[in-house]
N, C-alpha and C positions, 0 to 999 in steps of 0.2 A: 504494500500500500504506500503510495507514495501522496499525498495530500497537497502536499506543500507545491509541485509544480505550479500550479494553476495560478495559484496567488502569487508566486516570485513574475512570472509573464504577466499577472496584471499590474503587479507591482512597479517594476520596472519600467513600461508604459505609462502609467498611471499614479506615480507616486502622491502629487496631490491634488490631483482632479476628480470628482466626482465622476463615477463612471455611466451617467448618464443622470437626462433630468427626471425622471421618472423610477430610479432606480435607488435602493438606499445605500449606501456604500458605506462597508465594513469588511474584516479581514476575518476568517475562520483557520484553524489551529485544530487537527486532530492527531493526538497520541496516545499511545497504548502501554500499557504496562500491566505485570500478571502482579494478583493479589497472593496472600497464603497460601491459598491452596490452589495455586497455581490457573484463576480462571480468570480472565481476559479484562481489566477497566479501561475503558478507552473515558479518555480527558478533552471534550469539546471547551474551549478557549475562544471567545470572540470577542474583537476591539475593534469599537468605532469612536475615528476621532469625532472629538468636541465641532469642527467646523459642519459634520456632513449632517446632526441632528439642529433641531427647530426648538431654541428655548424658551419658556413663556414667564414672563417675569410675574411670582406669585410673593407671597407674604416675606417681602423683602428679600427674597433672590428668583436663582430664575431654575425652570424646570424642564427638563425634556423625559422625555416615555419611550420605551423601545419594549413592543412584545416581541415575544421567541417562543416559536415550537420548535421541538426536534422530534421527529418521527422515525422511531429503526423501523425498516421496511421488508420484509421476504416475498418478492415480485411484488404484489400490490395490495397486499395485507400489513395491514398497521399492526405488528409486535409490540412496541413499547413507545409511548409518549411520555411526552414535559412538558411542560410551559410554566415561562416563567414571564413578569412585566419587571423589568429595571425604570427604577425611577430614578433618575440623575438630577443631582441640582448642585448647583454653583450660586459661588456668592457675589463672585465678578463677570460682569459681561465680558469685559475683553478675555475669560478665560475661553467664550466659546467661540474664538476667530485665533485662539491658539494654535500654531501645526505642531506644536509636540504632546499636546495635550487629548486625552481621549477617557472612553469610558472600556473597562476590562470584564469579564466575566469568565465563570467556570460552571460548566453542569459536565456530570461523571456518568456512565452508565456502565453496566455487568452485563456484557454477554454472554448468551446462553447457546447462540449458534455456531458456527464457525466464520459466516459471512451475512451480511446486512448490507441493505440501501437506506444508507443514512439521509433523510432529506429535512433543509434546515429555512426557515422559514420566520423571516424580521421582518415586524413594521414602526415604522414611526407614525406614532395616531396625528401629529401636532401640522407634518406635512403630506400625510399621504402616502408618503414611497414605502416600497416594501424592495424587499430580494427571495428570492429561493436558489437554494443552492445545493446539489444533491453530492454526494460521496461513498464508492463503494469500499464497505468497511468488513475488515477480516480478520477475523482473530490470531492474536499470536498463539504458537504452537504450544502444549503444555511444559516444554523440555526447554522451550527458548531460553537462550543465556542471557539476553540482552533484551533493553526494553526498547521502545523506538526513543530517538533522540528530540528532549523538549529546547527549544531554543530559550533564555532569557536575556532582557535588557538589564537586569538588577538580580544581587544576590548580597542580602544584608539580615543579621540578625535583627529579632523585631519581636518582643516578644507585647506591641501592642495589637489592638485589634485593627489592625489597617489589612482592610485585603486577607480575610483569614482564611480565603478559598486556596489561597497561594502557597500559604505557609509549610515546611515539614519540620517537626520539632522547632519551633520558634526562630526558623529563619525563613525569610521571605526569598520565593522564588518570583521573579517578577515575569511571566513570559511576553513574549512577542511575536504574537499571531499573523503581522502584516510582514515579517520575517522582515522587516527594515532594520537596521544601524545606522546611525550619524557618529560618526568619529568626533565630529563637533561637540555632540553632547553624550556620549559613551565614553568610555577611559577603554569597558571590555564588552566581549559578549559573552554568553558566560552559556555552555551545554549542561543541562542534566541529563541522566540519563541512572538505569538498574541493572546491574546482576545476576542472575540467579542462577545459584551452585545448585541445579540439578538432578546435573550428572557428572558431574568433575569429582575425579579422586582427588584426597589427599596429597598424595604423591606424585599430582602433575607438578608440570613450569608452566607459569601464567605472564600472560603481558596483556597490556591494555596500549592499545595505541591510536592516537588523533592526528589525522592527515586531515589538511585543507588547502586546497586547490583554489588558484585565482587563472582564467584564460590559459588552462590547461600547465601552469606549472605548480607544482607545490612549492606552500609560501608554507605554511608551517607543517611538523612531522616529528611530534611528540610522543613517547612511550613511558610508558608508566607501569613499574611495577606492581603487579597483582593477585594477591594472598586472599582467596572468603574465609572470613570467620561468623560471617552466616550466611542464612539460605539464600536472602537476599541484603544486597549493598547498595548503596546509594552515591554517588557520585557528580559533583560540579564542578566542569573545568573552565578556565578562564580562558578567553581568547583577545589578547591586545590587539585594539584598534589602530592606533597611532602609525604602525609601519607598512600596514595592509594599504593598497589601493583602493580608490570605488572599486564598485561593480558587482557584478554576481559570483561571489564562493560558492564551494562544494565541497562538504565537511565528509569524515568519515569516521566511527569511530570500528572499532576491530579488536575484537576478541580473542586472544589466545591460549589455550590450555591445553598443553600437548599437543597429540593432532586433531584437537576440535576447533575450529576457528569457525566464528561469526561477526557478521557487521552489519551495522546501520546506519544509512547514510543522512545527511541533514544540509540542507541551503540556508543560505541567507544575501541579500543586496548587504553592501555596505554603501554608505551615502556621506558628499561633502557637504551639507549644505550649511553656509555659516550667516549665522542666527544674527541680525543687528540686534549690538549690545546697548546697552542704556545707560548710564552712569552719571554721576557727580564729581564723588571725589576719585583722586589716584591710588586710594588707597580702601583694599577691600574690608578691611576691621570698620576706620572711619564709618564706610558707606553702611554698614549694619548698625552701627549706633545711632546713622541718621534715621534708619528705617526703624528702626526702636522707637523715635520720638512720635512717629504713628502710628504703629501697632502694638507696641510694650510685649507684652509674653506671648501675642499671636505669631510670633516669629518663629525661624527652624529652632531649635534646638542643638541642631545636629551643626552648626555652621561651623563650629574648630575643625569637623574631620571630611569638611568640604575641602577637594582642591581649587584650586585659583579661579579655574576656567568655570565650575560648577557654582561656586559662590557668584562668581558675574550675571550666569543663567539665572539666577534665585535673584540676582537688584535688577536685571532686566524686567523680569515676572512680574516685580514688585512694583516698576516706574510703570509700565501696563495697566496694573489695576489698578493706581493710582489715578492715571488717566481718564479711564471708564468710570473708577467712582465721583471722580467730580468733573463731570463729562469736560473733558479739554481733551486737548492731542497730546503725546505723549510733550514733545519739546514746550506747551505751554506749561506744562504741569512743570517741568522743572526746571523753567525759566522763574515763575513764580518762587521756586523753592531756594531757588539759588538766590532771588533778590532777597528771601527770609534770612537766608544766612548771612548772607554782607551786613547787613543794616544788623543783626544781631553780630558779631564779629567788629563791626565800627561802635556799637553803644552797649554793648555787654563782656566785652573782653578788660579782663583786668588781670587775676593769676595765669589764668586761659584762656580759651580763642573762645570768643561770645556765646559758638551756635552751641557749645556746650554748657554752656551757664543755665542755671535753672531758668534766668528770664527768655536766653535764647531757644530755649527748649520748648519753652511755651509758645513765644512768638510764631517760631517756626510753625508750630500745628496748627497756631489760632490766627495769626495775623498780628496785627494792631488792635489794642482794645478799644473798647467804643468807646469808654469811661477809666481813667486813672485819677486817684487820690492819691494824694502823697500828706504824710505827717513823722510825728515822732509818736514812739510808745511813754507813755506816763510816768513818774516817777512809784507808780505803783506794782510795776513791770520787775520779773525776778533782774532783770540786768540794768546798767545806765539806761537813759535813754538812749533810743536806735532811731534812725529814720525806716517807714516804712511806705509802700506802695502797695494799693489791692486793686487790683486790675479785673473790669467788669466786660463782659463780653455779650452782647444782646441776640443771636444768631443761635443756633440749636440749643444745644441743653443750659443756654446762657450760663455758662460756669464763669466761677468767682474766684480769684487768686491772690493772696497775701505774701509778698516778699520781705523779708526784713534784713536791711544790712549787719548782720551782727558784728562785723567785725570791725566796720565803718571804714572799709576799703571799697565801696563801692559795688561788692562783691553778694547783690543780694541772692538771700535764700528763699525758697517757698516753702513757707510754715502752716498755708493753710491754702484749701482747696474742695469748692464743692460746684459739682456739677459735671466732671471727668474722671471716669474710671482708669482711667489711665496713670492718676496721681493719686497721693495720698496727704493725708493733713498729719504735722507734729501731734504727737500726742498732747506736748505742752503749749501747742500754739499760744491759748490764752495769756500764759505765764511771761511771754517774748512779748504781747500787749501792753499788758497792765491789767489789774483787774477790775479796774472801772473801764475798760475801751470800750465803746460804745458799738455793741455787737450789730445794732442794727445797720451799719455802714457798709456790710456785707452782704446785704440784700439787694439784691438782682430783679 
């Protein structure tokens, strides 16, 4: 069974065009692999990107619908159905005119026969299009050594609930159904694939080996020593992008144990295409702290064990949906942002550079207040007198901000803040006042 031709030919034609108006365009992914006891799971995998579905902006984001049957067929007798509806939502518009971005799924089924017409059947209710797509599907033998070969774009531990279709033992297998790669935005691709000892002695010599072929020459031809220490093994190998060409690969993997030898083969495109980046500063830490000042803990987590090029793809992402959230073009949004930081940087810099100052910090997200007060706190205030500023702001959740220079460097702090989750108020605020301050001053 070979699956994957079909889609590398439309792939490669068709990388990112819709494959007609009337049609729904998405990528299907069939692999098989034997259970305990040895009887057939074949793993149906389907990705459509974010461009080619219709999303309808409902209770503050936006939503699209894709039904799925899958019908295993014996001439024209329906054996076993599915159906499943995916509901997809996103928070940001510009995420559904993303081209790396897409919706994944997984339904698994247990053959009971040795061969099946699998036929596969999506609609989009919001547009109309549908696809059907049939495939003749065969079980592997009970003896098979090897499983067929699943391609992945990502292989990371993950013991969240992200994707938990994907996962084995709390690492996420990310596959790639449209058998695409970008070097651009890939470091590897990465094969999984199984095992199974059985019918190998003990006492054989084992090898495991990955050839892959680019326009008929082998570009890599790797072997790997191989021992079961059980019935079945699990295996993902990485394959570096960076030295490989475009174009269409032709993988192999190759089983050896004594003289029983078996293989399974596997394609993939490899693709250059280079993403325009977005940016501020030169310097990628900088540019997350900037993105911090409007999203606070909605941000990765994960951004130390990003490399360089990945951490750009994440402040591209980010300068996008910024875009779309406050409908500008991507360059007004941070022409704006960049005029926040000067003017914070020229009237907020004193230890350090302004846009990082509690006032710049603010500036930046909110602008100019509509309303500043400036005073001193009282002599009734735990410290000297301080000069302070509460900065009112009239426009969404009209939140309220108290700075006080404690140090009387010019260096104010924010002590108090209501109407942004994003900040938090001194426990002692009052104390940095006075205790006669006239609470009502803060009222918005």
């Amino acid at each position: 069974m070979n699956t994957k031709k079909y889609f590398l030919i439309a792939a490669i034609g068709f990388v990112i065009n819709v494959l007609s108006a009337q049609a729904l365009s998405l990528f299907v992914d069939v692999n098989r692999f034997l259970d305990g006891d040895s009887n057939t799971i074949i793993l149906v995998d389907y990705q459509i990107p974010y461009r080619n579905l219709v999303f309808l902006a409902q209770s503050g984001g936006y939503f699209a619908e894709v039904s799925v049957k899958i019908d295993l067929m014996e001439a024209d007798s329906v054996l076993i159905s599915q159906e499943v509806t995916d509901n997809i939502g996103i928070s940001s518009k510009a995420d559904a005119e993303n081209q790396q971005k897409y919706y994944l799924n997984r339904i698994s089924f247990k053959l009971d026969k040795p061969s099946y017409t699998m036929r596969f059947n999506a609609t989009d209710p919001n547009s109309g299009r549908t696809v059907l797509k049939y495939f003749e599907i065969k079980a592997l033998p009970s003896g098979s050594l090897l499983s067929d070969i699943e391609l992945n774009s990502e292989v990371r531990t993950d013991s969240l609930q992200y994707l938990p279709k994907f996962k084995r033992n709390n690492v996420l297998y990310k596959p790639q159904p449209s058998l695409l790669l970008n070097k651009n935005t890939n470091d590897n691709g990465y094969v999984y694939f199984e095992t199974y000892n059985n019918v190998l002695s003990d006492n054989g010599s084992y090898m495991l080996n990955l050839a892959l072929e680019c326009d008929s020459i082998v570009v890599m031809d790797e072997y790997l020593d191989y021992k079961p220490q059980k019935k079945t093994e699990s295996y993902s190998l990485a394959i570096p992008l960076a030295e490989l060409k475009p174009g269409l690969h032709k993988g192999y993997i190759t089983l050896l144990a004594g003289e029983v030898k078996e293989e399974r083969s596997f394609d993939f495109v490899l693709l250059e295409e280079k993403e325009e980046q977005h940016y501020l500063l030169p310097n990628n830490d900088d540019e997350y702290e900037l993105m911090h000042i409007f999203m606070g803990n909605r941000l990765t987590q994960d951004w130390k064990n990003m490399n360089p090029d990945r951490q750009r793809r994440y402040i591209t992402q980010f300068w996008r949906n910024m875009a779309a959230n406050t409908k500008r073009s991507i360059p007004a949004i941070m022409s704006l942002v960049q005029d926040r930081i000067d003017y914070a940087n020229r009237n907020f810099g004193h230890l350090k550079a302004g846009w990082t100052s509690d006032m710049g910090r603010i500036y930046i997200r909110n602008g100019e207040a509509g309303d500043i007060e400036r005073g001193t706190s009282t002599t009734q205030s735990r410290f000297v007198p301080k000069d302070f500023q509460i900065w009112k702001y009239s426009s969404g959740t009209k939140p309220v901000y108290v700075f006080i220079d404690n140090q009387m460097n010019g260096n104010y702090k924010l002590i108090y803040v209501d109407g942004d989750d994003l900040e938090s108020s001194n426990p002692d605020w009052q104390r940095f006042l006075g205790t006669d301050f006239d609470e009502s001053k803060l009222n918005n």
